[in-house]
KOLKE-998968 format. One record per residue: residue number from 1; residue in one letter; x, y, z of N, C-alpha, C in turn. Coordinates in Angstrom, 3 decimals. Layout:
+-----+----+----------+----------+----------+----------+----------+----------+----------+----------+----------+
:   i : aa :      n.u :      n.v :      n.w :     ca.u :     ca.v :     ca.w :      c.u :      c.v :      c.w :
+-----+----+----------+----------+----------+----------+----------+----------+----------+----------+----------+
: NUM :  a :        X :        Y :        Z :        X :        Y :        Z :        X :        Y :        Z :
...
+-----+----+----------+----------+----------+----------+----------+----------+----------+----------+----------+
END
This chain:
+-----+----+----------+----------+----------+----------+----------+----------+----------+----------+----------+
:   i : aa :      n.u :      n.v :      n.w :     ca.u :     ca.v :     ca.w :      c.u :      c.v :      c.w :
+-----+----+----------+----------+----------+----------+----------+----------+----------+----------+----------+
:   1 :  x :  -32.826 :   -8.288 :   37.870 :  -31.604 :   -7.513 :   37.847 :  -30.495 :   -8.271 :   37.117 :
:   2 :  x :  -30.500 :   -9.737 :   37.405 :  -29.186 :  -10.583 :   37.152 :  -29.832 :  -10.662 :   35.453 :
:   3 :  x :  -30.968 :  -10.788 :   34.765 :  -31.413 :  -10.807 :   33.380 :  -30.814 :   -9.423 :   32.246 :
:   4 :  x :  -31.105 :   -8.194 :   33.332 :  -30.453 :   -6.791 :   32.933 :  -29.084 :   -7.250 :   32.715 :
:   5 :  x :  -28.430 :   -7.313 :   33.830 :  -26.999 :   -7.151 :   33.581 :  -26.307 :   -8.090 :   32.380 :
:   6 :  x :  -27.082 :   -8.870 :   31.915 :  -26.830 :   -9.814 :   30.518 :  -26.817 :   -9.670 :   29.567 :
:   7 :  x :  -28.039 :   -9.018 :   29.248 :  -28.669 :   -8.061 :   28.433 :  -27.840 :   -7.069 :   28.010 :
:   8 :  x :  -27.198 :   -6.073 :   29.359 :  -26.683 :   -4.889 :   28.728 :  -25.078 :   -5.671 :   28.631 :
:   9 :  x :  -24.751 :   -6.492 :   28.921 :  -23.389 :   -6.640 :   28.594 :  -23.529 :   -7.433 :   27.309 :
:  10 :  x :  -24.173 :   -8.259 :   26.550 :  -24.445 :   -8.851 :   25.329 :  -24.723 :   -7.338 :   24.168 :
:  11 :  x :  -25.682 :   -6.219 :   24.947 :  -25.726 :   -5.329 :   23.826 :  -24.453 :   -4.375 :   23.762 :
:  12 :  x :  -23.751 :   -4.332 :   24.777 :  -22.528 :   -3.344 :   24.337 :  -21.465 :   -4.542 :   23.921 :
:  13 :  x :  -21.116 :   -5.782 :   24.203 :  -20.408 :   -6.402 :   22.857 :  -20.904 :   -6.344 :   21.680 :
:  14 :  x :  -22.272 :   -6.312 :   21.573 :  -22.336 :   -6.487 :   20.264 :  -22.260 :   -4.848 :   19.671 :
:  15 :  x :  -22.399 :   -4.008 :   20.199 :  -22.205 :   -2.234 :   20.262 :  -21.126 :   -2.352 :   20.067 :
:  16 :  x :  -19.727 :   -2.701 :   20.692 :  -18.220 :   -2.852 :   20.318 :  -17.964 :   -3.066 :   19.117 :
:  17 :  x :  -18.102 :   -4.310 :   19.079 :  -18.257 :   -5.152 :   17.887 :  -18.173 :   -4.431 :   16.506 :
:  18 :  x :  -20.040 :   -4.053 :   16.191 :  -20.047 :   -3.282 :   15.103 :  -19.108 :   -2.017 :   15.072 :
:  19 :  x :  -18.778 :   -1.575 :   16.075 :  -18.586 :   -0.156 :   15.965 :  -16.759 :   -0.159 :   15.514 :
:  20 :  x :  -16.527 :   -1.032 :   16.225 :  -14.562 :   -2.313 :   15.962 :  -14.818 :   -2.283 :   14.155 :
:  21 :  x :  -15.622 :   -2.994 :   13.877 :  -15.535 :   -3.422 :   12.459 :  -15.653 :   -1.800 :   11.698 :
:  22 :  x :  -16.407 :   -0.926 :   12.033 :  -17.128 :    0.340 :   11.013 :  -15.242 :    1.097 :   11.164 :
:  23 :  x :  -15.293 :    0.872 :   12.142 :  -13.474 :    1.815 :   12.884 :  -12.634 :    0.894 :   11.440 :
:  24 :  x :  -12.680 :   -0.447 :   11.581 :  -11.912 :   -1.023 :   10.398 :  -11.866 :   -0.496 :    8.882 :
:  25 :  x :  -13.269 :   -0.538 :    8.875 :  -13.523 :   -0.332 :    7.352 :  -13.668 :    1.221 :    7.058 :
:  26 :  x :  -13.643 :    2.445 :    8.149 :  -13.112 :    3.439 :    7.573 :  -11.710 :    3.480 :    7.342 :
:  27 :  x :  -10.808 :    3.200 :    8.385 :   -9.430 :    3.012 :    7.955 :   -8.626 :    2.139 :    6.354 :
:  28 :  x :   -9.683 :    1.700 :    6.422 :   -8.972 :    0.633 :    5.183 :   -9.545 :    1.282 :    4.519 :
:  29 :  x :  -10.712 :    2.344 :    4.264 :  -11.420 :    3.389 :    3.226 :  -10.143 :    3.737 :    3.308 :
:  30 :  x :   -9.328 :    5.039 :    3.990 :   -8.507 :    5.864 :    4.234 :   -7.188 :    5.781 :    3.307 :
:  31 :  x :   -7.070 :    3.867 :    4.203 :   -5.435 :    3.631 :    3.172 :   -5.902 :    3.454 :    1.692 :
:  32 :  x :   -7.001 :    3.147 :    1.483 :   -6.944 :    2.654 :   -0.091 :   -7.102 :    3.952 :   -1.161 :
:  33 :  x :   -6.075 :    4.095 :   -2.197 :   -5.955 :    5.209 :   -2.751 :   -5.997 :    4.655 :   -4.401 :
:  34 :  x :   -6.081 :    5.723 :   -5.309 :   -5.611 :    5.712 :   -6.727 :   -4.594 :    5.664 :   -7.249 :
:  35 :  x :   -3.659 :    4.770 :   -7.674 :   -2.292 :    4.818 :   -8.036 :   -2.682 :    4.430 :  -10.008 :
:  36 :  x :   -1.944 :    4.929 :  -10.520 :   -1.470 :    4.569 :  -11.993 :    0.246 :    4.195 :  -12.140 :
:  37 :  x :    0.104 :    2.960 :  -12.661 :    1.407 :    2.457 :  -12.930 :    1.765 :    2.097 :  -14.363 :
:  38 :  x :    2.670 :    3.111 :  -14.992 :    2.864 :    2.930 :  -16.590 :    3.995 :    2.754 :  -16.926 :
:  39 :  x :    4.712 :    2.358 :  -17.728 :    3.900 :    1.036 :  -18.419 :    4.132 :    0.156 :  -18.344 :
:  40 :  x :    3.371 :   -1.220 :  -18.406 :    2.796 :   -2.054 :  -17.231 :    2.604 :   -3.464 :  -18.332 :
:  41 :  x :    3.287 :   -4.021 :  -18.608 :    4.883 :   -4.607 :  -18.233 :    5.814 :   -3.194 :  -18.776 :
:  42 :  x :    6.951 :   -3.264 :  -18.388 :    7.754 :   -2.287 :  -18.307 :    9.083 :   -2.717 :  -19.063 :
:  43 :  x :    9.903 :   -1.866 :  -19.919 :   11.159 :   -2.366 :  -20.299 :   12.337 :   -1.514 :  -19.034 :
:  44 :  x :   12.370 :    0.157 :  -19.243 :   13.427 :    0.281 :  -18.605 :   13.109 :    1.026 :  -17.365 :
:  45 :  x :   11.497 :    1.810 :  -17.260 :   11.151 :    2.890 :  -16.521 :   10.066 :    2.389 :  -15.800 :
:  46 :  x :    9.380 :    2.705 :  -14.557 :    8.113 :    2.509 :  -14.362 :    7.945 :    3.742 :  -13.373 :
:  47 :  x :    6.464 :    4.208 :  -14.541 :    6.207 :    5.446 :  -13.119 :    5.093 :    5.241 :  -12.924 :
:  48 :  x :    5.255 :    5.901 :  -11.732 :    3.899 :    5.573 :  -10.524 :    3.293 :    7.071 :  -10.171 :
:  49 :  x :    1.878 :    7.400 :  -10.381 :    1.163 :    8.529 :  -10.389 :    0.064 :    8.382 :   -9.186 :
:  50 :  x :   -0.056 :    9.141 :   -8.631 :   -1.319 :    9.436 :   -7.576 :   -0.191 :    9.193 :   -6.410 :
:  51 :  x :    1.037 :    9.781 :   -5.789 :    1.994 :    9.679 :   -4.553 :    1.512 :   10.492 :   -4.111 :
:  52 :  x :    1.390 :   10.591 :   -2.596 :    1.865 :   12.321 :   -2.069 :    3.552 :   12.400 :   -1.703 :
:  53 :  x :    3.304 :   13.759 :   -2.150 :    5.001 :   14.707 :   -2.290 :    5.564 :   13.739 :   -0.643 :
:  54 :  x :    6.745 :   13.308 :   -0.687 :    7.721 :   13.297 :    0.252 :    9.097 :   13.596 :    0.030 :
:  55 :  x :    9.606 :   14.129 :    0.869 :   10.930 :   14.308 :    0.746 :   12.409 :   12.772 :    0.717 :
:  56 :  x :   11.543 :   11.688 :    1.568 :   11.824 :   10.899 :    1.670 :   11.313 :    9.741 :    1.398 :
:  57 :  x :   11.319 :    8.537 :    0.707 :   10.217 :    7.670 :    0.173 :   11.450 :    6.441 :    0.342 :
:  58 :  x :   10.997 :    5.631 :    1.309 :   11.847 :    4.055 :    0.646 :   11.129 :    3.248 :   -0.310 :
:  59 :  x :   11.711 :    3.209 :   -1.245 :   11.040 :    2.394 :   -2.592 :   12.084 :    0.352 :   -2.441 :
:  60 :  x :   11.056 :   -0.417 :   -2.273 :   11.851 :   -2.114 :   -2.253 :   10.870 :   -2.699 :   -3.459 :
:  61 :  x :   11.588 :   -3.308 :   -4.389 :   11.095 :   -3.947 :   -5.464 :   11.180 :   -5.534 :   -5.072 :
:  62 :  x :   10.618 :   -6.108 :   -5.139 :   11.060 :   -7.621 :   -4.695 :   10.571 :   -8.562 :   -5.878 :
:  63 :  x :   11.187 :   -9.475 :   -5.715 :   10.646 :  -10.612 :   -6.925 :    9.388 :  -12.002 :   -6.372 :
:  64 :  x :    9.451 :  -12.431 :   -7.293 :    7.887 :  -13.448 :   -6.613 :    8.282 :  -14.318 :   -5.311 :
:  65 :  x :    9.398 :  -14.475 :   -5.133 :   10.139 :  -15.105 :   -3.957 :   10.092 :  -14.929 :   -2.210 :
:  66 :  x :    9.803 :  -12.885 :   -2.752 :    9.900 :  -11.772 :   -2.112 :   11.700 :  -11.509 :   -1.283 :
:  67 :  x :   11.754 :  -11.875 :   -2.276 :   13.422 :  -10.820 :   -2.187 :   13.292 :   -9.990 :   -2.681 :
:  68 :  x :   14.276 :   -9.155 :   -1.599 :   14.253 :   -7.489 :   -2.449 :   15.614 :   -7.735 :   -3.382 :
:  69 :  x :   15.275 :   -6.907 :   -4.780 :   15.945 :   -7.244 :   -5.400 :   16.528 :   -5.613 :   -5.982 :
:  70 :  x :   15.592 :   -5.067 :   -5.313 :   16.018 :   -3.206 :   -5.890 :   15.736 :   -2.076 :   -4.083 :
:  71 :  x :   16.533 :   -1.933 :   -3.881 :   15.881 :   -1.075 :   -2.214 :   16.871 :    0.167 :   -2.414 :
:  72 :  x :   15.965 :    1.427 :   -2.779 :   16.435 :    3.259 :   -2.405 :   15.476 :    4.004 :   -2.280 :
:  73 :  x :   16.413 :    5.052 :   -1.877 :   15.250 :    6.045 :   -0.893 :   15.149 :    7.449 :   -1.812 :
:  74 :  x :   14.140 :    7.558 :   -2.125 :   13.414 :    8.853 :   -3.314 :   13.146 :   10.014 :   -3.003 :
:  75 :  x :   12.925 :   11.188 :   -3.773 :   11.947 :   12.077 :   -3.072 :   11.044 :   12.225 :   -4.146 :
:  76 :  x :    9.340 :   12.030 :   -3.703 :    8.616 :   11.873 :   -4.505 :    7.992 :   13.269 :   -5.042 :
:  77 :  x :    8.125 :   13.535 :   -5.994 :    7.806 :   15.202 :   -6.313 :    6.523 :   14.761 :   -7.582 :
:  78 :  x :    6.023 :   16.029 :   -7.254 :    4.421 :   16.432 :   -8.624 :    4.064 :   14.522 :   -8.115 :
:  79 :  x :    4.117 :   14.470 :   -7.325 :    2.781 :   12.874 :   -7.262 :    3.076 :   11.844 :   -7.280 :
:  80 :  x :    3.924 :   11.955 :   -8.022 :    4.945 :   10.673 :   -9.086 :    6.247 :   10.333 :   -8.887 :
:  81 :  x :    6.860 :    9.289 :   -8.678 :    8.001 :    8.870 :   -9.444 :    8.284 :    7.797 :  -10.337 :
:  82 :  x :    9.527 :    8.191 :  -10.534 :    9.851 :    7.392 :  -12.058 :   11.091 :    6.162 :  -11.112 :
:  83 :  x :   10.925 :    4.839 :  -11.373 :   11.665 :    4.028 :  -10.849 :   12.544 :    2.953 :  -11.996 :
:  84 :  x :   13.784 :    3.128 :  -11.571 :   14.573 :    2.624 :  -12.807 :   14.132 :    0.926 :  -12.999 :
:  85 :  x :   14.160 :    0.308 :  -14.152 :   13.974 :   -1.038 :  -13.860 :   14.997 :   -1.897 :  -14.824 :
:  86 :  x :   15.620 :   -1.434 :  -15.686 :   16.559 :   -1.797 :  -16.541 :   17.036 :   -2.735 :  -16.399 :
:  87 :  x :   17.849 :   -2.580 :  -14.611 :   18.785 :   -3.927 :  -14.670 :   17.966 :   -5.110 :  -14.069 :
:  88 :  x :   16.725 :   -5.397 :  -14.130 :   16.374 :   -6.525 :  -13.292 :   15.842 :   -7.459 :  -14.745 :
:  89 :  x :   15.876 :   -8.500 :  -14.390 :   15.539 :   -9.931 :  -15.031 :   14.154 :   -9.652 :  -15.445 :
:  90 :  x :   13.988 :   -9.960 :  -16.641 :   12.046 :  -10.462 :  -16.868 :   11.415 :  -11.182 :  -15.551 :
:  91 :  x :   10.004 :  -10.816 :  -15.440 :    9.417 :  -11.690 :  -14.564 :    8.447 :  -10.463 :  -14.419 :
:  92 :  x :    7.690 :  -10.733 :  -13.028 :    7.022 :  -10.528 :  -12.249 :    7.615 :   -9.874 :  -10.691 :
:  93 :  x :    7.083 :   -8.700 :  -10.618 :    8.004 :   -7.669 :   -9.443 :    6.434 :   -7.039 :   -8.775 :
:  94 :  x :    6.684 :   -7.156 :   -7.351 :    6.043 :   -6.060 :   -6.726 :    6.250 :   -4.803 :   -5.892 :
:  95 :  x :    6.140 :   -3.743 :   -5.973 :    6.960 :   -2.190 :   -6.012 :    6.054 :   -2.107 :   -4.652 :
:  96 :  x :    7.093 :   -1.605 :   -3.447 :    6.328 :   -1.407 :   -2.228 :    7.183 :    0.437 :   -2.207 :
:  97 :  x :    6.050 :    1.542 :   -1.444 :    6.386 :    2.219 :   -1.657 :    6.380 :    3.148 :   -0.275 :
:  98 :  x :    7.111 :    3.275 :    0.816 :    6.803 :    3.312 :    1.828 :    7.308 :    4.716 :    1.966 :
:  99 :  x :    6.524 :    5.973 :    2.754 :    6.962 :    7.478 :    3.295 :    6.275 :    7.586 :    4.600 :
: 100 :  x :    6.481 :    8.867 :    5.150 :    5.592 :    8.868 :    6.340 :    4.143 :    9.595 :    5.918 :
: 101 :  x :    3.751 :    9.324 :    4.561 :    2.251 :    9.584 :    4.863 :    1.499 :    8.444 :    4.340 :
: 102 :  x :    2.033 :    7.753 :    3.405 :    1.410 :    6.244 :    3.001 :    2.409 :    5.092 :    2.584 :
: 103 :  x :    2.075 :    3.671 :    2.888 :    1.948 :    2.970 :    2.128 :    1.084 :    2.043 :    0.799 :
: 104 :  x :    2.132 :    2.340 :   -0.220 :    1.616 :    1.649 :   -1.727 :    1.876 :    0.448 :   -2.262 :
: 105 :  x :    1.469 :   -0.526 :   -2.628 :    2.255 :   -1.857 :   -3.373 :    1.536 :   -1.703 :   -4.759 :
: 106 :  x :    2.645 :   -2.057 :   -5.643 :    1.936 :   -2.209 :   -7.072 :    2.630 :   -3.598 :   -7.417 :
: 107 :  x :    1.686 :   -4.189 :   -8.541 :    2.483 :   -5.155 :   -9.019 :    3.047 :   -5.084 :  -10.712 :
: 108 :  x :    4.198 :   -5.491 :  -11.029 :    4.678 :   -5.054 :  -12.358 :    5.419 :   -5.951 :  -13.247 :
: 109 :  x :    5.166 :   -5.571 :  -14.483 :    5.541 :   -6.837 :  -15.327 :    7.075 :   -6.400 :  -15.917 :
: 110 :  x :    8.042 :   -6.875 :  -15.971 :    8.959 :   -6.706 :  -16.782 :    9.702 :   -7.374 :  -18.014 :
: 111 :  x :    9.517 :   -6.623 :  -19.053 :    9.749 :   -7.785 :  -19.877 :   11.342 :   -8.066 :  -20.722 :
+-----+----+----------+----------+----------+----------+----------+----------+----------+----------+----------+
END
């Protein structure tokens, strides 16, 4: 009896277990989506394709430091928006793109 009860508690951790990890890796299927980011390094514009529509979108640009160096709130229409980039310095920027149906990060060159 005391061999059973070992047994079945070793096979439902390891039953957890896999089943914990499969729960992981559909979710991270879920979040991971298709984005297009053009054009890539960028002078004054950068748009971003594959969004879903929100009415509300906080868009934070940050620099390699991770300061935000650009933070407003969008409404993302037809998929896409277009994000100004004009006034920021050459470098290296990563575009976080947060609504209530996803989060996106892209990374972008400005030259």
């Amino acid at each position: 009896m005391r061999l059973y009860l070992i047994l079945t508690t070793i096979f439902l951790c390891i039953y957890f277990n896999i089943n914990a990890q499969q729960n992981k890796e559909e979710r991270t299927q879920k979040i991971t989506q298709t984005i297009k980011v053009f054009p890539n390094p960028a002078t004054n514009v950068v748009n971003i394709l594959g969004l879903h529509n929100s009415s509300n979108a906080n868009i934070k640009v940050l620099d390699t430091y991770g300061n935000i160096v650009l933070k407003h709130s969008w409404q993302i229409k037809n998929n896409a928006i277009n994000i100004p980039v004009s006034s920021l310095a050459s470098g290296v920027y990563i575009i976080i793109i947060h609504s209530n149906k996803e989060q996106v990060q892209a990374k972008i060159f400005k030259k």
